[in-house]
C-alpha positions, 0 to 999 in steps of 0.5 A: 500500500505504500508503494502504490501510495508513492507511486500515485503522488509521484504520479501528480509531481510537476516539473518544478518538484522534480527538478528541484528534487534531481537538482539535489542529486546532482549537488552530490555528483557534479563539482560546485560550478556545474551544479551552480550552472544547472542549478541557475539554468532551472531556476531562471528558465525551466521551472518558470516556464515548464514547472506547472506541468506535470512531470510525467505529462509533459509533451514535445509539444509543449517542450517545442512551444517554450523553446518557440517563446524563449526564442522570440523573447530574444534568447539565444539558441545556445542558451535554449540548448543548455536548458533542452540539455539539463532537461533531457538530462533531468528526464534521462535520470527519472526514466533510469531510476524507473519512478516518477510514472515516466517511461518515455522522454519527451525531450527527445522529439521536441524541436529546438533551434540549432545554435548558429556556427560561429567563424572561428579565426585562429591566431596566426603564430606571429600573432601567438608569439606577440601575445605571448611576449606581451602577457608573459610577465604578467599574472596571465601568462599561464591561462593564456599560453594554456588556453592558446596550445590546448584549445580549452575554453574561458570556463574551462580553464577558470574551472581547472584544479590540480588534480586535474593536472598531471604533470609527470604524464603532461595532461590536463583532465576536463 
C-alpha cells in the first residue's frame, strides 16, 4: 500500500518538484560550478516556464512551444540548448531510476533551434608569439599560453584544479 501510495503522488509531481528534487542529486555528483550552472539554468528558465506541468505529462509539444517563446523573447539558441540539455538530462535520470510514472522522454522529439556556427579565426603564430611576449610577465601568462596550445575554453580553464593536472604524464583532465 505504500508503494502504490508513492507511486500515485509521484504520479501528480510537476516539473518544478522534480527538478528541484534531481537538482539535489546532482549537488552530490557534479563539482560546485556545474551544479551552480544547472542549478541557475532551472531556476531562471525551466521551472518558470515548464514547472506547472506535470512531470510525467509533459509533451514535445509543449517542450517545442517554450523553446518557440524563449526564442522570440530574444534568447539565444545556445542558451535554449543548455536548458533542452539539463532537461533531457533531468528526464534521462527519472526514466533510469524507473519512478516518477515516466517511461518515455519527451525531450527527445521536441524541436529546438540549432545554435548558429560561429567563424572561428585562429591566431596566426606571429600573432601567438606577440601575445605571448606581451602577457608573459604578467599574472596571465599561464591561462593564456594554456588556453592558446590546448584549445580549452574561458570556463574551462577558470574551472581547472590540480588534480586535474598531471604533470609527470603532461595532461590536463576536463
Amino acid at each position: 500500500q505504500r508503494e502504490e501510495e508513492t507511486r500515485k503522488a509521484q504520479e501528480r509531481t510537476t516539473v518544478a518538484d522534480y527538478l528541484n528534487h534531481w537538482l539535489t542529486e546532482v549537488k552530490l555528483e557534479r563539482r560546485s560550478n556545474t551544479y551552480d550552472n544547472y542549478e541557475r539554468m532551472v531556476r531562471v528558465h525551466l521551472i518558470p516556464r515548464l514547472g506547472h506541468f506535470y512531470f510525467n505529462e509533459l509533451t514535445s509539444g509543449d517542450i517545442t512551444a517554450t523553446w518557440s517563446a524563449m526564442l522570440e523573447e530574444g534568447y539565444s539558441p545556445s542558451v535554449i540548448e543548455h536548458c533542452h540539455a539539463r532537461l533531457t538530462t533531468a528526464y534521462t535520470v527519472a526514466i533510469d531510476k524507473g519512478t516518477w510514472g515516466v517511461t518515455i522522454n519527451p525531450t527527445l522529439k521536441a524541436v529546438r533551434p540549432k545554435p548558429e556556427k560561429e567563424e572561428v579565426n585562429p591566431l596566426s603564430s606571429e600573432s601567438v608569439e606577440l601575445l605571448l611576449d606581451t602577457v608573459k610577465d604578467t599574472d596571465y601568462f599561464s591561462v593564456i599560453h594554456t588556453a592558446l596550445h590546448t584549445g580549452m575554453r574561458r570556463n574551462e580553464l577558470l574551472a581547472l584544479r590540480w588534480s586535474d593536472i598531471d604533470l609527470a604524464m603532461g595532461t590536463i583532465s576536463v
